[in-house]
N, C-alpha and C positions, 0 to 999 in steps of 0.2 A: 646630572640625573642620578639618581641615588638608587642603587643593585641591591639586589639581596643575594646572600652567597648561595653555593646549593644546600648548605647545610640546614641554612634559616629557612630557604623553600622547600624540601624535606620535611622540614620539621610540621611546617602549615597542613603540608597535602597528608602525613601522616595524621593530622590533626580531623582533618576532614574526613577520611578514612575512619577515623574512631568514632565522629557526628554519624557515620552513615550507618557502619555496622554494630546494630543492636542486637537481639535476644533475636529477634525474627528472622535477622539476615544467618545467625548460626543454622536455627530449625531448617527453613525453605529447601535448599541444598541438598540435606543428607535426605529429606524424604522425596524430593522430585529424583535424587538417584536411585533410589530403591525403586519407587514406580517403574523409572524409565528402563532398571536394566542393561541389558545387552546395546538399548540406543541410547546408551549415557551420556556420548558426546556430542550427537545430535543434541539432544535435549539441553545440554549445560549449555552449548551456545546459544541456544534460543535465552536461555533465561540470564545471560549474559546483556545480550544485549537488547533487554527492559530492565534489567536487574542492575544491570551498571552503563549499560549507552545514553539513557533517557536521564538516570539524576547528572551524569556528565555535558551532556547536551543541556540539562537543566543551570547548572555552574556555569556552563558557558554562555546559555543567555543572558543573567545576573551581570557577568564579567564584560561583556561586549557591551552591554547598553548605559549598563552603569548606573541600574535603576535596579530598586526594590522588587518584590511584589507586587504592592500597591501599585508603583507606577506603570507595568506590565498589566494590571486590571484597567489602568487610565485609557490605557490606549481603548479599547473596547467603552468605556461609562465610570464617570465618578463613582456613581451609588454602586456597580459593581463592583469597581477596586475597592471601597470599604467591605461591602457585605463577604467577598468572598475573600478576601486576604486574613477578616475576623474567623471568619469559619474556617479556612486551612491554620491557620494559627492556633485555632482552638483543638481542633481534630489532632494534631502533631503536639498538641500540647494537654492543657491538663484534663480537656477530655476524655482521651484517649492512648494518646502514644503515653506520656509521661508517667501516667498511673501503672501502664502496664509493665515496663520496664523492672519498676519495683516489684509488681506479680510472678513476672516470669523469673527473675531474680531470686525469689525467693522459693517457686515451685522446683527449679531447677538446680538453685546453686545451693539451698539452704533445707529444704525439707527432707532432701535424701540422709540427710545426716543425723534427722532429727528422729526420736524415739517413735514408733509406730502410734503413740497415741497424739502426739503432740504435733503431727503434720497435717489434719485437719482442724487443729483446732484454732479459736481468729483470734485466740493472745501470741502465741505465737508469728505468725504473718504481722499483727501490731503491730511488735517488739521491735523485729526484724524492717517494718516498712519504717518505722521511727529512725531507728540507726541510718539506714539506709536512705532517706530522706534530707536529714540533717548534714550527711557527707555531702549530697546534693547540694543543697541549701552553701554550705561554704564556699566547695568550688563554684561555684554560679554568682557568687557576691563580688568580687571582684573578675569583670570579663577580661581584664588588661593581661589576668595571669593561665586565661584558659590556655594559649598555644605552649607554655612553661608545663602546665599541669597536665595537658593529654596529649600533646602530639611529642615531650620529651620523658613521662614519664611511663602514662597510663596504657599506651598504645602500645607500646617498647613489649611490654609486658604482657596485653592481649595477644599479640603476633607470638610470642614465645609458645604462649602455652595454647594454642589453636595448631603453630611448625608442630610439636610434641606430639598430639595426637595425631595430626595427618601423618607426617611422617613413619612415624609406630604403626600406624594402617595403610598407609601405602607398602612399607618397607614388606610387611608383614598383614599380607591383609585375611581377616577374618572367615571370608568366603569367598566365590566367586560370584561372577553378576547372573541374573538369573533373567530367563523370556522378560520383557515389558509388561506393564500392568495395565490396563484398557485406558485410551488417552495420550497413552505412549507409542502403540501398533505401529499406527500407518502415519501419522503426522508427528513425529516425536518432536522435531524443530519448533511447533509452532504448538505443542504442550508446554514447552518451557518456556516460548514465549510470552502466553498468559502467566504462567506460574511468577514469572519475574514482577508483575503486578504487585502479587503479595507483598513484597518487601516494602511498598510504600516511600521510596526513596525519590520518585522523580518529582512529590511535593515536598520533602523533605531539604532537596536542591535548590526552591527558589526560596527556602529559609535560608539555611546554610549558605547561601552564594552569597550573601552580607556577611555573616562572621568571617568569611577567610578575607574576601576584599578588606575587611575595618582591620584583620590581622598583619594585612600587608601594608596598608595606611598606616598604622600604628610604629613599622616600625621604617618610616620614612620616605614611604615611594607614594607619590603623587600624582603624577602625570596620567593622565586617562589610561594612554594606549598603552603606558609600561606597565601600567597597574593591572588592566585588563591580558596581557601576557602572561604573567607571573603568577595569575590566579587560575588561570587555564592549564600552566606548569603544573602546580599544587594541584589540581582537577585532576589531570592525569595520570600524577601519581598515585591517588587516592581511586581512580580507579585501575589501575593494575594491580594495586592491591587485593580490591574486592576481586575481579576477578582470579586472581590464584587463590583465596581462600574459598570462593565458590566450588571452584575445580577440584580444589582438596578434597572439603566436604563433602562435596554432589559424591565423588570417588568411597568416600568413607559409608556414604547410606548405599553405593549401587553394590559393593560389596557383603553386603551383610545381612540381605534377604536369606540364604541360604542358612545362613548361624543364627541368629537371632528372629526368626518370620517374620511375618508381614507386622507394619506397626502402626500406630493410629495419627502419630505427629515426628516430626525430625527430633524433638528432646524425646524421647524414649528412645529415636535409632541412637543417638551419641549416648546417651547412658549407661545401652545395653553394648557400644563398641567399646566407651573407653574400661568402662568393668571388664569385658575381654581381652582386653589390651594391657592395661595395667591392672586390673582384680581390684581391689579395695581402694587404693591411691589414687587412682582412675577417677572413681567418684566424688573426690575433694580436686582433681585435677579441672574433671567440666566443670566443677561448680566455681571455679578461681577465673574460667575462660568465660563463663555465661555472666558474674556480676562485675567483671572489667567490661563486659561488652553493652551491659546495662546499666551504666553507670558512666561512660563515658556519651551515650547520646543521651541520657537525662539528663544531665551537665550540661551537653549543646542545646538542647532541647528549651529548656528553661532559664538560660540568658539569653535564647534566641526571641522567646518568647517576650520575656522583660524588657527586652528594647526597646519591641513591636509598641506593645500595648501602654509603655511608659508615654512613648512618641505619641501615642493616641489618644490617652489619656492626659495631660502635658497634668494633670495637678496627684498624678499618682509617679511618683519616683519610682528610680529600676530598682532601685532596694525593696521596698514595699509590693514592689509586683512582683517580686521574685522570692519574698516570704508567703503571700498569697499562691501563686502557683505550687508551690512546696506543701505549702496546709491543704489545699484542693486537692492535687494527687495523691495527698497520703489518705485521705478520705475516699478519692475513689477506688485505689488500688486495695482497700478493704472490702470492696465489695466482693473481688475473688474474678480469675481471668476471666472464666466464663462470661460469670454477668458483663465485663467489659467489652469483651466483643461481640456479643448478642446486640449489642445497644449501639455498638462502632460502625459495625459493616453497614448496614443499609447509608449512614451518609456516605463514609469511604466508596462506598458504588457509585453516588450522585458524581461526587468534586474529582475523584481521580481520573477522570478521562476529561474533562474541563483542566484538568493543570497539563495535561499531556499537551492537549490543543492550543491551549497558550503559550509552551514552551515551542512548540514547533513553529507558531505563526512567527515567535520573537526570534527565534535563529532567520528565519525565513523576510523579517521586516522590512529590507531595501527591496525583497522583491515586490512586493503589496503595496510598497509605498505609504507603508502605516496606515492605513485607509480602513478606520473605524469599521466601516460598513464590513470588510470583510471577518476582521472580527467576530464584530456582533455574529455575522452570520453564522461564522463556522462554531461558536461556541452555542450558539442557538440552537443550530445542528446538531450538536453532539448533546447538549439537555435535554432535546427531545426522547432520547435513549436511555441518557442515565440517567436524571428522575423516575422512568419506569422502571431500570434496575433497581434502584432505591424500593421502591413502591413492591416487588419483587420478593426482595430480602424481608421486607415488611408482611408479607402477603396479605398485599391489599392491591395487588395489582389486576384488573378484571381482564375475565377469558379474553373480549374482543381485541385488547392491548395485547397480551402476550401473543393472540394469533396473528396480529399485524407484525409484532416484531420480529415471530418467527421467518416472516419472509425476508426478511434485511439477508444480506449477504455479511456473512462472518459473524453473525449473533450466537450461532451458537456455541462458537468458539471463541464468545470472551468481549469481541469487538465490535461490536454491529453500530455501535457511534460513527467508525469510521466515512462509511457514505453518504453519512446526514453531515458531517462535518465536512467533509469537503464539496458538499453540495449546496451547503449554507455557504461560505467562504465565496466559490464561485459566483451566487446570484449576488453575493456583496459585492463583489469586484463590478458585476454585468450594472448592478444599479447605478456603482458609483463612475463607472464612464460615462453612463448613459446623461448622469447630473453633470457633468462636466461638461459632456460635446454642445450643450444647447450655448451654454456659458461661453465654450471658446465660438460658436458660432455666432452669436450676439458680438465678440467682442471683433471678429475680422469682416460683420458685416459694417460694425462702426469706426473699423480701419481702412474701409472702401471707402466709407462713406466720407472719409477727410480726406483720402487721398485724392477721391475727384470734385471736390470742393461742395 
């Protein structure tokens, strides 16, 4: 049975670690610190564990079943596993994550540097998503050399300079933590717990939970159960990771309300820390940490994608779909953030708690007995909710919906799917004994019925 050393598995989980932590995972952090305050730690644990329990949980679905996506949609309906596996693909990919990567990239890592006239201007952002792009486009052409290219180069190099500033701001930090911001008061646990939504990582994990498995495939381990070990290794080191750079950061915004005031997003808290920290250098320092960080889940992103939709496509090749993905996002991320997430969030409402509920049914599977119906049910459950999130973000969602939803318990805090889903899940379960018992009754009235001749 063929091992991988700790070094090679290391190297995978740091790899995975670099697929997770984007441009978004830096922001979230520093600015639920500064909200939170004085309940800093309360709060980072909450958003630890959505922020890194659930895409782990999510890797570890992937690795146990030893099935895709798609096949994680099978369980539940064919036309489901296509419809919704295209649309979390799409969503993570060049509709949305992959364009903005390049945006944030460049708002963050490249505009500060640029003359005051030429950081609004869209040749610039071009320019820059062009370069920027084409670096993409290489490493994503060959997948055989991704775990070579980010989990022993790219990553190495992200952690340096992410230690650098935390460090310099813990060692030395800026301000003190200051009262809670409203959301933080009385529940600060379970403010971070939503807040860990943001990151978008726990759809991100049943993409990713295929690149590390083909990575460990690739280089020689085959066997289910050792394969699904080894990938769970690499899982959890990729999130120990995440979590100490959360902790860093969340540390680096709860500190710096006092120095810097209140601020509108986490890339302004780190800009105004590391200019305080470092002064001028500071500013070239974030921008080297935010386009490693956006540049290394572009990269996953877009051979993640290329597989997918090669596999789907069977007469479009991973090369061709991964110069398409590449021209698609450089076109959308011209549009400029904003527009991209105005137009993002209403779906990300609908599909993120539908990936949550399938990751949980699939850790949960021997219990249910794979039993479709409850599936269906629980994700049925949980649509009933997020389509009218969705519908919400749109506002087009009418009075009579939003006063029914207000009565959900935990709607207003983020989760009000929760009791439709597990209330769905249950009447799956009640139907599918209820089809069962007539069946096993029919079958011991016709084992009476031969045993007394």
């Amino acid at each position: 049975m063929k091992n991988l050393s700790w070094k090679e598995t290391t190297s995978i989980g740091l790899m995975l670690f670099a697929l997770f932590f984007g441009a978004g995972n830096m922001i979230f952090p520093p600015s639920l610190g500064q909200a939170a305050g004085t309940h800093f730690w309360a709060a980072i644990a909450g958003f630890i564990v959505t922020g890194v329990g659930l895409p782990l949980l999510g890797v570890i679905a992937i690795a146990v079943s030893g099935e895709n996506l798609q096949s994680l949609g099978n369980r539940v309906h064919p036309v489901f596993a296509v419809v919704f596996t295209t649309i979390v693909y799409l969503s993570i990919g060049p509709v949305f994550a992959i364009p903005r990567t390049g945006t944030v990239a460049f708002e963050m890592g490249a505009a500060p540097l640029l003359p005051e006239e030429m950081k609004s201007g869209g040749w610039s952002l071009l320019l820059y998503t062009l370069v920027y792009f084409a670096i993409t486009l290489w490493l994503s052409l060959n997948p055989t050399k991704l775990v070579d290219r980010i989990g022993k180069i790219l990553t190495p190099l992200l952690l340096i300079t992410i230690a650098v500033i935390s460090i310099q701001g813990m060692v030395h930090p800026i301000g003190s933590f200051e009262p809670p911001a409203e959301g933080y008061q009385s529940a600060p646990f379970f403010g971070g717990f939503v807040k860990g939504y943001l990151t978008m990582d726990a759809i991100a994990a049943l993409v990713f939970g295929i690149v590390v498995i083909t990575a460990v495939q690739e280089r020689g381990v085959k066997e289910r159960k050792h394969l699904a070990f080894i990938t769970v290794k690499a899982a959890l080191i990729a999130a120990v990771g995440l979590a100490l750079v959360y902790i860093a950061l969340g540390y680096l915004g709860a500190s710096s309300r006092s120095a810097v005031g209140a601020t509108e997003n986490g890339g302004q808290i780190l800009t105004a820390v590391t200019s305080l920290l470092f002064g001028s250098p500071g500013t070239i320092l974030l921008g080297v940490a935010i386009t490693l960080a956006c540049l290394t889940t572009s990269v996953g992103l877009v051979a993640s994608c290329g597989q997918y939709f090669s596999r789907l496509l069977p007469k479009l090749s991973y090369k061709a779909v991964v110069y398409i993905m590449c021209l698609f996002s450089l076109g959308v991320a011209n549009l400029g953030l904003t527009q991209i997430i105005s137009y993002s969030v209403p779906l990300l409402m609908v599909i993120y708690p539908l990936a949550i509920v399938l990751i949980i049914l699939s850790i949960f599977h021997p219990i249910v007995k794979g039993s479709p119906g409850v599936y269906l049910g629980a994700l049925v459950g949980t649509a009933l909710v997020s389509i009218g999130d969705g519908l919400k973000q749109l506002g087009l969602q009418p009075d009579w919906l939003a006063a029914a939803y207000d009565k959900l318990p935990l709607y207003a805090e983020g989760i009000g799917w929760l009791l439709p889903a597990l209330v769905g899940g249950l009447l799956g379960l009640v139907i599918r004994s209820a089809a069962k018992r007539p069946a096993a009754d029919i079958a011991k009235s016709y084992a009476n019925a031969e045993k007394n001749g």
